[in-house]
C-alpha positions in Angstrom: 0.7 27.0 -6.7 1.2 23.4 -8.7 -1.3 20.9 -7.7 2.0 18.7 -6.6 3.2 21.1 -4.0 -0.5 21.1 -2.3 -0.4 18.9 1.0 -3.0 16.6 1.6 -4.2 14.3 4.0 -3.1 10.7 5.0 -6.2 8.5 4.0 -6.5 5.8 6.5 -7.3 1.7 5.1 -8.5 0.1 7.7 -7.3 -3.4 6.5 -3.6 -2.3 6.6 -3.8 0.3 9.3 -1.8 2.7 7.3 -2.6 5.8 4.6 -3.3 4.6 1.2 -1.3 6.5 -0.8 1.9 6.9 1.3 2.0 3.8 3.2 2.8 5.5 6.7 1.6 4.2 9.7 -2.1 5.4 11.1 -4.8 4.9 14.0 -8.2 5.4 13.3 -9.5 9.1 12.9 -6.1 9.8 13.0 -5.4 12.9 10.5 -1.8 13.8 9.8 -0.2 15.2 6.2 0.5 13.2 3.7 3.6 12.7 1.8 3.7 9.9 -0.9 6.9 9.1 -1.6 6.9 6.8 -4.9 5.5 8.8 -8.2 3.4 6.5 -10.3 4.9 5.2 -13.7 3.1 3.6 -16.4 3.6 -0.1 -16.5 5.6 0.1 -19.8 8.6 2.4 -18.5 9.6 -0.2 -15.4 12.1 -2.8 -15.2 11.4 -6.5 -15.4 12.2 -6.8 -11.3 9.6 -3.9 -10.7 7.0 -4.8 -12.5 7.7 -8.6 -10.9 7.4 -7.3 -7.3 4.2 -5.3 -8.5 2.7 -8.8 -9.8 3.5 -10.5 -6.6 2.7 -7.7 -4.3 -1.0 -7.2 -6.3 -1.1 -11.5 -5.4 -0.8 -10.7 -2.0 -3.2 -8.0 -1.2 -5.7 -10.1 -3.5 -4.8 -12.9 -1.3 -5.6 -11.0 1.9 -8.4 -9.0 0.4 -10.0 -12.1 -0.4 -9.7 -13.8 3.0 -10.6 -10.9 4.8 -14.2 -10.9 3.1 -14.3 -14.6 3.6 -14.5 -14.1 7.4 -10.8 -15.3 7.7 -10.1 -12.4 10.1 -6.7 -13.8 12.0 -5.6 -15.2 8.5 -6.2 -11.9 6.6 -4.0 -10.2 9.4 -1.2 -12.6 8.9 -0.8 -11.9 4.9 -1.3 -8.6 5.5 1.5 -8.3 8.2 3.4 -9.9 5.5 2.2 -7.1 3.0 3.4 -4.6 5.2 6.4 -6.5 5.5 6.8 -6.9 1.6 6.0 -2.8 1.4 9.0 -2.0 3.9 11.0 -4.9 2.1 10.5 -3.4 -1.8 8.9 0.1 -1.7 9.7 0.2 -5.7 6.6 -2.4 -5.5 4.2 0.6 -4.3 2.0 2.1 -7.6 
């Protein structure tokens, strides 16, 4: 069996409330399978809109990131609605 066809599990961020590496929607300690849907391509292979909503989307999560461990708790939920938002929006943007 290929390692690609090997089902894992969803890996829950807490800051976004959703699995890491497919972007589906979680609670805490919740386990489901996970099933990424974007493959990752080297920077050098994508198109100038891609790799432009990859710039902004890496601006926004540094944004919220950044807030969050500044003790901006309501503001870091805000940007990050709107990076969930932006996700939905532009899934070419997800690595």
């Amino acid at each position: 069996m290929s390692e690609a066809s090997v089902a894992t599990n969803c890996v829950y961020h807490p800051i976004y409330r959703s699995c890491r590496n497919c972007g589906a929607d979680m609670e805490r300690n919740q386990v489901r399978e996970c099933s990424p849907v974007l493959q990752s391509v080297s920077a050098d292979r994508l198109d100038p809109r891609t790799r432009a909503l990859r710039e902004a989307r890496a601006l926004i999560l540094e944004h919220a990131t950044s807030t969050y461990r500044g003790g901006l708790i309501e503001r870091s939920d805000g940007i990050t609605e709107v990076l969930v938002d932006f996700d939905l929006r532009f899934p070419e943007a997800l690595e």
